[in-house]
N, C-alpha and C positions, 0 to 999 in steps of 0.2 A: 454588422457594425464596421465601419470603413474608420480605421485609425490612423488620421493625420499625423504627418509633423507636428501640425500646427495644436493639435488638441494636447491637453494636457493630461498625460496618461499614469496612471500609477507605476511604480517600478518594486522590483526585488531583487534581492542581492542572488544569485547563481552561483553554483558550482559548477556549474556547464549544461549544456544539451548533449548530450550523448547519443547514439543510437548503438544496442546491442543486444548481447542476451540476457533476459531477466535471471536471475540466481537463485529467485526463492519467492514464493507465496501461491498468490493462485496463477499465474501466469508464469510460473517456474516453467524457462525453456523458450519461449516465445521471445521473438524480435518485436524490440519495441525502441521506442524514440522516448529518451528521459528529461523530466524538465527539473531540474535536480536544486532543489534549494541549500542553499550553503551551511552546512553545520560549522557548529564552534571549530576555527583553528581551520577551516579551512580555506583557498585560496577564493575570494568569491570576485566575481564581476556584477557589476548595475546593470538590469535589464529591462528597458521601457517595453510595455505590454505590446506594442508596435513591434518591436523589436523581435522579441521572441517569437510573435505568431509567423512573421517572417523566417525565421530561423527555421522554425518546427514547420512549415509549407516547403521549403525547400530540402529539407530531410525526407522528409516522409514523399515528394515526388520523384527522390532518385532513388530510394529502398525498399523494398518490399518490409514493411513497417506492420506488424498485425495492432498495435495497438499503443495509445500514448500511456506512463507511467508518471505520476507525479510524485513524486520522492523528495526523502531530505527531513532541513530540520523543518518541524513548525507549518506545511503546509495547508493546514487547515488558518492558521492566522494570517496567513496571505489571499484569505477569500478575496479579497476585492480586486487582487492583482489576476486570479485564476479566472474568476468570473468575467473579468474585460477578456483575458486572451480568450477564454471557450468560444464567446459570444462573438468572437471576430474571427475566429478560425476557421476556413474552410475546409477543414479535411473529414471527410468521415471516417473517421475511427473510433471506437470503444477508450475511453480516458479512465484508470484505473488511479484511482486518489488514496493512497501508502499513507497512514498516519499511525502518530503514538497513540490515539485515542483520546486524549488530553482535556478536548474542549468541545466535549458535546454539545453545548451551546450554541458552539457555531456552525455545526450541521446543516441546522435547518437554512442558516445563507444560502446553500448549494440546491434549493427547488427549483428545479428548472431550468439545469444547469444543464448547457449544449453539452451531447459528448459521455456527459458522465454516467457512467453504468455500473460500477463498483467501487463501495469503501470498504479495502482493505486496513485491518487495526495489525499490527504488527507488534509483540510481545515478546520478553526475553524470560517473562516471568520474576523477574526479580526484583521487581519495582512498587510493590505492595498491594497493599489490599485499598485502599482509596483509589492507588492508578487503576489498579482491575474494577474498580465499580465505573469507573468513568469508560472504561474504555466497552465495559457491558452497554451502560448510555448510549455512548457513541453509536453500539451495533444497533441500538435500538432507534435510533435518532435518524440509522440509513434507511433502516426496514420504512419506520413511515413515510420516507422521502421515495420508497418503492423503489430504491437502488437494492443491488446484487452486493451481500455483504457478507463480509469473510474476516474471520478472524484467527492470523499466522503465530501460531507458538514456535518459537526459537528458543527452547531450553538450555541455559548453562550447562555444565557439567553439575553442579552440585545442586538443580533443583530434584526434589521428590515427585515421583507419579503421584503423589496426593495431591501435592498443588496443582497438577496437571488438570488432574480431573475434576477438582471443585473451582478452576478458572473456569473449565466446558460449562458444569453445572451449572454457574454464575452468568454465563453470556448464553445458554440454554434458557433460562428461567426470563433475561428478561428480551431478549429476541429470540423466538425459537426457530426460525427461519433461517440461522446465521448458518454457514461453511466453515469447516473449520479446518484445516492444514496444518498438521504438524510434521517439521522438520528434525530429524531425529540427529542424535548423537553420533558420529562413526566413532568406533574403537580405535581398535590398534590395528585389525585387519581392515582398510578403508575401502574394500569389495564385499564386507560383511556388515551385516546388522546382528545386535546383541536381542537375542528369543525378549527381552525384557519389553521391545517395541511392539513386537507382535503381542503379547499379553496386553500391553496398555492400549493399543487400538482397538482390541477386543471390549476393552472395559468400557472407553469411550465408546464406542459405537453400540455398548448395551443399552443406553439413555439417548445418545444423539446418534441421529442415522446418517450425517451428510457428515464424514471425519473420513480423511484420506492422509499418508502417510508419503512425503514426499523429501526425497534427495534432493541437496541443494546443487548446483552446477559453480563448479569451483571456479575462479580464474585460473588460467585466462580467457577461457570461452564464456565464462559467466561475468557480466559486468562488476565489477566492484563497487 
């Protein structure tokens, strides 16, 4: 798709384009080029879908880039805005689409979307039992779409391995295909993991076989 000036393109608001190191999910570690939608309170700019694929072509030819990240608030409610940039984008790279899970509904927009090869759902855990069914949906919603689909536990401090594990069992039962990364807690010694990790990965990985246990990559090497 060749986007005019002259044509009338859809826009979203940005926190920027960034290019750096991912800090956490499945692509924890990899250089990747960010298309970052603006959460609440943050500084955002207006970005015509022109606009950006421009940006993001010009990044990705001066970097050694393994892959695009879509991030931020709400990036599944910007399908229309995503779906013009993919479709006009020349770059070959693997597009990794970061969501709350929220609006599995709007999944299925993304059949056939240039680019895209993973919906990562991103979880803190503490946002309930309706957010976790949708975001189970969600998993489910990629598998049909035959996207590579992952789902990142980011625990509090004060969630329970219980919930832990019946979040697994819940995006088990209704994707069984899903990945699943969990980001653990460091203590007090931040070169040590608490034996309680290694028990809980044990546990999950008793029922789901694809669970990997990964370190987040702190600033400043890891993007914020």
């Amino acid at each position: 798709m060749n986007l005019s000036a002259t044509t009338t393109q859809p826009t979203a608001a940005l926190a920027g384009v960034p290019s750096g190191i991912q800090p956490q999910g499945l692509m924890t570690g990899r250089r990747q080029a960010f298309i970052r939608f603006a959460t609440e309170g943050e500084t955002a700019q207006m970005y015509t879908a022109g606009a950006l694929v421009k940006e993001l072509t010009r990044i990705c030819s001066r970097a050694a880039i393994h892959s695009i990240a879509v991030t931020g608030r709400d990036p599944i409610g910007n399908s229309e805005f995503l779906l013009t940039v993919l479709t006009a984008l020349d770059v070959k790279l693997p597009v990794v689409l970061d969501t709350d899970g929220q609006r599995p509904e709007r999944v299925a927009s993304f059949a056939g979307a240039k680019g895209l090869s993973v919906l990562q759902v991103h979880t803190t855990l503490t946002e309930g039992d309706a957010a976790l069914e949708r975001q189970a949906q969600t998993l489910k919603s990629a598998a049909d779409l035959g996207l590579r689909h992952v789902f990142v536990m980011s625990p509090k401090d004060d969630v329970p391995d219980a919930v832990m594990l019946r979040a697994v069992e819940q995006v088990r039962t209704q994707a069984p295909g899903t990945e699943v990364v969990v980001h653990p807690i460091l203590g007090e010694k931040p070169n040590a993991l608490d034996r309680r990790w290694a028990t809980l990965l044990e546990q999950v990985s008793a029922t789901h076989p694809d669970v990997r246990l990964v370190l987040r990559v702190p600033p400043p090497a890891g993007l914020r």
